[in-house]
C-alpha positions in Angstrom: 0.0 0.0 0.0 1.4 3.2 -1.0 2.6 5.4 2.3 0.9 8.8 3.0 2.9 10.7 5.1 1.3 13.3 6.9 -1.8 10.5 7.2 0.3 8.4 8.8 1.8 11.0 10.7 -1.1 12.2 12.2 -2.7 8.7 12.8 0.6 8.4 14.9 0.5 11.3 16.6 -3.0 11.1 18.6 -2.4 7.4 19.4 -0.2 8.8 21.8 -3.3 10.8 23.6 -1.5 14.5 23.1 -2.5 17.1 25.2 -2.8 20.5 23.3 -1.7 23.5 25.2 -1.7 25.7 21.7 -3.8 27.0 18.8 -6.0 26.0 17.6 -8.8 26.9 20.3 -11.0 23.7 19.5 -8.0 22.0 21.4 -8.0 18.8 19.3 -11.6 18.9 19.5 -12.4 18.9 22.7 -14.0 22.4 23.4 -17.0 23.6 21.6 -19.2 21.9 19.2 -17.0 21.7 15.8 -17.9 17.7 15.9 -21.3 18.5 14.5 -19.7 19.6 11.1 -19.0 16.4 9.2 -17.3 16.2 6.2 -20.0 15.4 3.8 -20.7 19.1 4.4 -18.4 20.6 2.5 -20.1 21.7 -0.6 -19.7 24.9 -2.9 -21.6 27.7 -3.7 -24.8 25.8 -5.3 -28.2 26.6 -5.1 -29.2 28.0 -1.5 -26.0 28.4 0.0 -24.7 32.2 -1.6 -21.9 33.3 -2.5 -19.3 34.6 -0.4 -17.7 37.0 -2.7 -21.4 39.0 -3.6 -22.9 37.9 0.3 -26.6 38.6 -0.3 -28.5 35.6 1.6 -27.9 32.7 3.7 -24.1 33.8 4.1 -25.2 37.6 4.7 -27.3 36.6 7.6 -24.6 34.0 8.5 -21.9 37.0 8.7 -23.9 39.0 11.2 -24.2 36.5 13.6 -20.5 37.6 14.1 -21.0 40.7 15.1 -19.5 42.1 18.1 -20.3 45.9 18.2 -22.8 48.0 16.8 -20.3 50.2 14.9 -18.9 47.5 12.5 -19.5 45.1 9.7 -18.4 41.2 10.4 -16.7 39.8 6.9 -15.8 36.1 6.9 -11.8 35.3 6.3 -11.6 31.9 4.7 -7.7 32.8 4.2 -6.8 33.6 7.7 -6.3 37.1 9.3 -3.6 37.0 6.7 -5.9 37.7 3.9 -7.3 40.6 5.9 -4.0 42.4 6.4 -2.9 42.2 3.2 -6.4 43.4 1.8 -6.2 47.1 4.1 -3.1 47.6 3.5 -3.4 47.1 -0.3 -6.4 49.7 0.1 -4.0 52.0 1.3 -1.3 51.8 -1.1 -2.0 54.1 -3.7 -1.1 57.5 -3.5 2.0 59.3 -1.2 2.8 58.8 2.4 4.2 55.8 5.0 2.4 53.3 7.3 3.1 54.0 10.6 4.0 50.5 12.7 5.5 49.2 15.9 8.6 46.9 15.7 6.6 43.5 16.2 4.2 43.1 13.7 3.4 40.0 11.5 5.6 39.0 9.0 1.7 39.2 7.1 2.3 43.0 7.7 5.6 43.1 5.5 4.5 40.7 3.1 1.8 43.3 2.1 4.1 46.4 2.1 6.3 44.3 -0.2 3.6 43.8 -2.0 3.2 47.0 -3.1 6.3 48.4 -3.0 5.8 50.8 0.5 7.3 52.5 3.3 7.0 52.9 6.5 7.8 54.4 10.0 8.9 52.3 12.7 8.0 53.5 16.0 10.2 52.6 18.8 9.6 50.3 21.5 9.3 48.8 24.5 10.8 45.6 26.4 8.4 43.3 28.3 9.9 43.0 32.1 7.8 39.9 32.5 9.0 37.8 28.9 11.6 40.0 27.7 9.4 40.3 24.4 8.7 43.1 22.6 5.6 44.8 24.5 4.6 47.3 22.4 5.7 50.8 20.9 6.7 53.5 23.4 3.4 55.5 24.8 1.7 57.6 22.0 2.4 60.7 24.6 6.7 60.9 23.2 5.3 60.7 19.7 6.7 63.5 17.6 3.4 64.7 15.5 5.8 65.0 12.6 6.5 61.5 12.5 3.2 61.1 11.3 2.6 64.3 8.6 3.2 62.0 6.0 1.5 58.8 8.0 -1.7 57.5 5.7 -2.7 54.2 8.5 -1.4 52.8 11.5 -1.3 49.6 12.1 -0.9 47.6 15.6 -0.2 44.2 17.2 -2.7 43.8 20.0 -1.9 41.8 22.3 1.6 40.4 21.5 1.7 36.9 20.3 2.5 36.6 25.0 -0.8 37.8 25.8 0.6 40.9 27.2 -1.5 44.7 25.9 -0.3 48.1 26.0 -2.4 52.0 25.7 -3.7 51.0 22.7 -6.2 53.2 22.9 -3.8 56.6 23.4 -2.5 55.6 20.1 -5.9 54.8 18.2 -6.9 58.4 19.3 -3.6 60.1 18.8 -3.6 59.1 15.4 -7.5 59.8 14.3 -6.5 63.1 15.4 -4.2 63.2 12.9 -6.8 62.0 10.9 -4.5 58.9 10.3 -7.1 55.3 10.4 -6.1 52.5 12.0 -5.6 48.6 11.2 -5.6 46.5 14.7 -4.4 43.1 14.4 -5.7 41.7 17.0 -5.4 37.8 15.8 -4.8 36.5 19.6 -7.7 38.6 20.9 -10.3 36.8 19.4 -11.9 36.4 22.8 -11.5 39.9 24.4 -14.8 41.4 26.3 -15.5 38.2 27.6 -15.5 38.4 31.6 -12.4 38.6 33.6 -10.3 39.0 29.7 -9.0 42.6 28.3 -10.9 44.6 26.5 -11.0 44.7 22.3 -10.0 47.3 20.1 -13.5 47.2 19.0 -14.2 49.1 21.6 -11.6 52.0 20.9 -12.7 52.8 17.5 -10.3 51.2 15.3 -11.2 51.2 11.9 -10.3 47.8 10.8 -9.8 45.0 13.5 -8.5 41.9 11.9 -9.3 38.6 14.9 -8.0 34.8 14.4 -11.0 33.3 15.6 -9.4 30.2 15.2 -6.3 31.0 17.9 -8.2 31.0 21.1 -12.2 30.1 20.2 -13.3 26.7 18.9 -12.9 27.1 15.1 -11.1 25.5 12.2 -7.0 26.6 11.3 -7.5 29.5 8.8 -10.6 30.6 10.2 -10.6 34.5 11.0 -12.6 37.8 11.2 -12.3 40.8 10.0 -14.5 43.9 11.5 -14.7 47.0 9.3 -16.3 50.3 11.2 -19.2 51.6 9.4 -17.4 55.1 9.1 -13.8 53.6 8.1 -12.0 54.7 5.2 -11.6 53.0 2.1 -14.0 50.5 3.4 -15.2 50.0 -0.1 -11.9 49.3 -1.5 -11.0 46.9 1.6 -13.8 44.4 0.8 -13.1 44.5 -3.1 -9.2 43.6 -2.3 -11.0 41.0 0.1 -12.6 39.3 -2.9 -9.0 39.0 -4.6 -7.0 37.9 -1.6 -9.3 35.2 -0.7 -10.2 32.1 -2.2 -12.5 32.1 -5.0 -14.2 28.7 -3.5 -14.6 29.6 -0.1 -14.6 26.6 2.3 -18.3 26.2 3.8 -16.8 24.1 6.5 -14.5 26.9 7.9 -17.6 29.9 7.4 -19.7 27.5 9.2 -17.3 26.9 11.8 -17.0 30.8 12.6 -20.7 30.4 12.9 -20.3 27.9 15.6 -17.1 29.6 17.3 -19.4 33.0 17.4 -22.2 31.1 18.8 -19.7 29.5 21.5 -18.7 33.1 22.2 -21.5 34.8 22.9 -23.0 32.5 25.2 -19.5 32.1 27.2 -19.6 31.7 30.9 -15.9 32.1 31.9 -16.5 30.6 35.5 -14.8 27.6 35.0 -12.1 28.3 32.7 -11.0 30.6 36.1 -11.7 27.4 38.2 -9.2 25.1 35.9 -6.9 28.0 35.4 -6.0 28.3 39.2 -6.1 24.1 39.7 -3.4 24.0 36.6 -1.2 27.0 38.0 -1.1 24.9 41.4 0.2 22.3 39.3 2.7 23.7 37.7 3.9 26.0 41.0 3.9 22.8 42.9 6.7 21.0 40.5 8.5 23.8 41.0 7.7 26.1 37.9 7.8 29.4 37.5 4.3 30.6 36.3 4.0 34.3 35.2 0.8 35.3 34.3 0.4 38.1 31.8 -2.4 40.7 30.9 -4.2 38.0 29.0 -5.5 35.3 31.3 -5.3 32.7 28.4 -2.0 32.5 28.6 0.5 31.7 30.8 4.2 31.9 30.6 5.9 29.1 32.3 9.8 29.1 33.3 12.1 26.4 35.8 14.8 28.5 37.3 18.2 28.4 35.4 16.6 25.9 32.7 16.2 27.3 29.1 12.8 27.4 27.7 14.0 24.4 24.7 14.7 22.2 27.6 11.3 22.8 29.8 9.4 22.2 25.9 11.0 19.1 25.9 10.0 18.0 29.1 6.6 18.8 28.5 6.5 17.2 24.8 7.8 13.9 26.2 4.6 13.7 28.1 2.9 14.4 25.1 1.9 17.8 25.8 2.5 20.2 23.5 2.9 23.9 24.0 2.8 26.8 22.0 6.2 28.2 21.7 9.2 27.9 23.5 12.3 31.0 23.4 15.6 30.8 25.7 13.9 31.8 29.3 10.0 30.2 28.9 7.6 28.5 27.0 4.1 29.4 26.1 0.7 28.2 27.0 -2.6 28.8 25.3 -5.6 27.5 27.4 -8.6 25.9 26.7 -11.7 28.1 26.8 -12.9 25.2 29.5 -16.2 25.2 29.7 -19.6 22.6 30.7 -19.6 20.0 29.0 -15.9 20.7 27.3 -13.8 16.9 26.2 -10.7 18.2 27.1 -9.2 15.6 29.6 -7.7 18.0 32.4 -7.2 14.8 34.5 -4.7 13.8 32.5 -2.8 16.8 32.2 -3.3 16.9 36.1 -1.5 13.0 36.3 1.3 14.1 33.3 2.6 17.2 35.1 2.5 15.7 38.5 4.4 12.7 36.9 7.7 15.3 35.5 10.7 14.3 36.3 11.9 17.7 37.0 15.2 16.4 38.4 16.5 15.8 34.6 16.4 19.3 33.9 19.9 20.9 33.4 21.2 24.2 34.7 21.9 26.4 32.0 23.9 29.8 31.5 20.8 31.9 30.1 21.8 34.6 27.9 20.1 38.1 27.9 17.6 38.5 25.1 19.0 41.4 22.7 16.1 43.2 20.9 16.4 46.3 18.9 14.0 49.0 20.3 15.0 52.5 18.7 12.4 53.4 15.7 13.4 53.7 12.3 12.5 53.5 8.6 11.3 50.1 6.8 12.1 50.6 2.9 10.5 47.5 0.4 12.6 48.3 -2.6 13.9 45.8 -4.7 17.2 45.2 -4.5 19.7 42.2 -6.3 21.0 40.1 -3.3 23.6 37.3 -3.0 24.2 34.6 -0.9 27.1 34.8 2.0 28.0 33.1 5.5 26.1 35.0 8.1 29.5 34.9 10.3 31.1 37.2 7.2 27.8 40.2 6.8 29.0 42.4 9.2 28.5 45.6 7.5 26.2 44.6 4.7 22.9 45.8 4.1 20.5 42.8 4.9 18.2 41.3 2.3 15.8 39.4 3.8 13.9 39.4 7.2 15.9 37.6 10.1 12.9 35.9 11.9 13.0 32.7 14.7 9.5 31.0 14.3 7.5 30.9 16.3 6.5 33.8 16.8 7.2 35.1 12.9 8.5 38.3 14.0 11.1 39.6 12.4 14.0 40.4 14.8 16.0 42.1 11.7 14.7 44.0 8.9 15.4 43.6 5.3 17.5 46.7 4.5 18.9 47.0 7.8 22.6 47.1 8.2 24.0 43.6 9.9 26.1 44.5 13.0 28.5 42.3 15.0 25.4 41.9 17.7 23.3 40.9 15.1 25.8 38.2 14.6 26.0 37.1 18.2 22.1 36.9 17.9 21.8 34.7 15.1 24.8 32.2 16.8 23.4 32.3 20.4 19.8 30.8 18.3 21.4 28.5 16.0 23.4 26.8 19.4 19.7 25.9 20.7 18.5 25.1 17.3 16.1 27.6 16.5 14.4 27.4 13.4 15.2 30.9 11.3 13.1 32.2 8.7 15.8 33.6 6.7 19.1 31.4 7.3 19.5 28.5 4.8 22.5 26.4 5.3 24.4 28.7 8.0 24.0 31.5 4.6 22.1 35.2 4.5 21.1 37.1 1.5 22.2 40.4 1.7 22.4 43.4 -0.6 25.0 43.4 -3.9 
C-alpha cells in the first residue's frame, strides 16, 4: 500500500493521547461543538448556500451572527487574518505617504508592504519586564506629531503573540487626530470582552480590526474575522481587495465553523475556565515552575529556574503535551476556553505534570535577550541580493527578514545594516537550534 505521510503521521500522533496547550482553540476537539460539522458538508456555492464573494443571503445573515459591536461590519476570512491584512493595506497603497508600525508586527504586515512596493515608520519600543518580548511601541504621549505628517494608516499588534496589551487606545486616538485610520491586528484577541479577559480594540474605535478566531475560540485553522467600522476609510476598496485575496471557493466548512465559534462566544460563561486556570497554576507551581501570568489570562508563561525554555518544551513534549512556543527563558501556553460539558481531559494533564521528572532538567547559563527597540524607517525596494556566511555580513545591508519562528516576527529587517550583535544573535539561536526564517544552510542574502 502506497505510504501517505502526513496520514500516517497524524494517525501516529493522537495514538499517543496528546494534550494540546496551543492554537487552535478547539483544542484537538475537545472544546465547543465543531464535531457537528461532518465532512460530507463541505459543498460549494450551489443553489441555497450564496456566494461569499457577492454575500446577499444565507451567508449575509450568517456573517452578522459575528457581530461584536454596533459600529462595524463582520466579513468572513476563509484565508486567515492573513488575507485581511494584506487586503487594508493594499487599500491604502495608492497615493504618497508611510504606514506608521510598531517593531513587532506579523511578517503578514511586511508581506503586504512588499507587496506594493511601500514604506514605512517604525516607532520605537518597548521591552516586556515579564517575557523580555517586545511589549509594544513606546506611549503615543513621546510621539513627535511629525513623525506622522506624511502617516496615511497605522497599524498595531494587540496583544503580542504573549498575551501581554499596551495604551492602545492613546494611540488609536492620537492618530485619528491626525486624521491617520487604523488597522488592529488583533489575531490572539479573538476572545476579548468576555469576563475577567481585556478589552478589544473594537471598543476603541479602530477602523479595521482583523481577529483569528481560530487562535483561542473553537474554530477551524485558517478561520478569522475581519470587522470593518461603518465610518472607516476606504471600506469600499477593503472588501473589493478581500474578494482577490481570498479564495474564490470559499470553504463552507471553515464559514460554518466561525458560525459555531461565534455562537460558543457569545454564550461564554468564563466561570470555570477561572476554576481550571487556578487548579493548573497549582500544578505547575507545585513542581516547581515558574508561572507568570500576563495581561491576558489565556495565557500563561511558564519558566524552571536556570533551565532554558528548549529544555522545559522538551519536558513537557515527552509527556505528550505540546505547548505553543518555547524561546531561551519560557515557553508558552494557550488554554482551553474550558467550559460545561468541554472533552478536554484535564485529568490527565493533572496525572502528566505531576508525573515530570523535574530532576533531569539541566542548569543552563541563560543569555540576555538582545532586541532592537529605537524606531526607524522600513524601505521594500527591490534590490539584487547574494548569498554569503552569516558569520562574514558584518557591515552589509540585509536582504531578507531575520525571523526565529515561532512567533514570525522579524527580529531584523530587510535593509537594515548587519552588526557584530546581530551576529551574536543569530549564533546564540542556531546553538539551541532555533528554526530561522531567513538562514538557509548557515547563509544570509544580503544586498550586492
Amino acid at each position: 500500500m502506497t505510504r501517505l505521510p502526513l496520514n500516517d503521521q497524524l494517525q501516529s500522533f493522537f495514538r499517543n493521547k496528546p494534550i494540546s496547550l496551543h492554537v487552535p482553540g478547539h483544542k484537538n476537539m475537545t472544546i465547543g461543538d465543531l464535531d457537528q460539522i461532518e465532512g460530507y458538508m463541505d459543498i460549494t456555492e450551489i443553489t441555497g448556500f450564496d456566494d461569499l464573494h457577492e454575500a446577499e443571503a444565507i451567508l449575509k445573515e450568517s456573517m452578522k451572527t459575528l457581530e461584536k459591536h454596533s459600529d462595524y461590519e463582520a466579513v468572513f476570512l476563509v484565508n486567515g487574518t492573513t488575507s485581511g491584512i494584506l487586503s487594508v493595506i493594499q487599500a491604502f497603497s495608492s497615493g504618497e505617504g508611510v504606514y506608521v508600525m510598531p517593531r513587532n508586527m506579523h511578517k503578514s504586515v511586511f508581506n503586504a508592504l512588499d507587496l506594493s512596493h511601500q514604506r514605512a515608520h517604525i516607532l520605537p519600543m518597548c521591552q516586556s519586564r515579564v517575557t523580555s518580548q517586545y511589549q509594544g511601541p513606546q506611549p503615543a504621549s513621546c510621539a513627535k506629531i511629525n513623525d506622522f505628517k506624511q502617516a496615511k494608516l497605522g497599524i498595531f499588534t494587540y496583544p503580542n503573540y504573549y498575551g501581554e496589551t499596551f495604551d492602545i487606545r492613546s494611540w488609536i486616538d492620537h492618530l485619528h487626530q491626525l486624521d491617520v485610520p487604523v488597522l488592529i491586528d488583533e489575531a490572539h484577541g479573538a476572545h476579548f470582552d468576555l469576563e475577567g479577559f481585556p478589552e478589544s480594540t473594537l471598543n476603541m474605535g479602530a477602523d479595521y480590526v482583523v481577529q483569528s478566531f481560530h487562535k483561542s475560540l473553537p474554530a477551524f485553522t485558517m478561520s478569522s474575522v475581519i470587522y470593518i467600522h461603518k465610518d472607516a476609510k476606504l471600506r469600499h476598496e477593503v472588501k473589493r481587495y478581500l474578494t482577490q485575496f481570498q479564495s474564490s471557493s470559499p470553504s463552507y466548512l471553515l464559514m460554518a465553523g466561525l458560525e459555531r465559534a461565534a455562537q460558543f462566544y457569545h454564550h461564554y460563561d468564563s466561570g470555570i475556565f477561572f476554576e481550571k486556570r487556578a487548579k493548573l497554576i497549582g500544578l505547575l507551581k507545585g513542581k516547581g515552575f515558574d508561572v507568570r501570568e500576563v495581561d491576558d489570562p489565556l495565557k500563561l508563561v511558564v519558566r524552571y529556574p536556570n533551565v532554558t525554555g528548549y529544555d522545559v518544551k522538551r519536558l513537557f513534549e515527552e509527556s505528550h503535551i505540546y505547548v505553543e512556543l518555547d524561546d531561551m527563558y519560557q515557553v508558552l501556553l494557550v488554554l482551553p476556553l474550558w467550559h460545561e460539558g468541554d472533552r478536554f481531559n484535564f485529568e490527565l494533564l493533572s496525572q502528566r505534570i505531576q508525573a515530570f521528572d523535574t530532576s533531569r532538567l539541566e542548569p543552563a547559563q541563560l543569555q540576555a535577550t538582545e532586541l532592537y527597540l529605537d524606531g526607524g524607517a522600513y524601505y521594500s525596494e527591490r534590490f539584487k541580493t547574494l548569498e554569503m556566511p552569516y558569520q562574514d555580513a558584518v557591515g552589509c545591508v540585509l536582504g531578507q527578514h531575520i525571523m526565529p519562528y515561532p512567533p514570525g516576527i522579524p527580529i531584523l529587517f530587510k535593509g537594515e545594516i548587519i552588526t557584530q550583535d546581530m551576529i551574536k544573535l543569530i549564533r546564540h539561536w542556531l546553538s539551541f537550534d532555533v528554526r530561522i526564517e531567513g538562514l538557509h544552510d548557515g547563509k544570509i542574502k544580503v544586498k550586492e
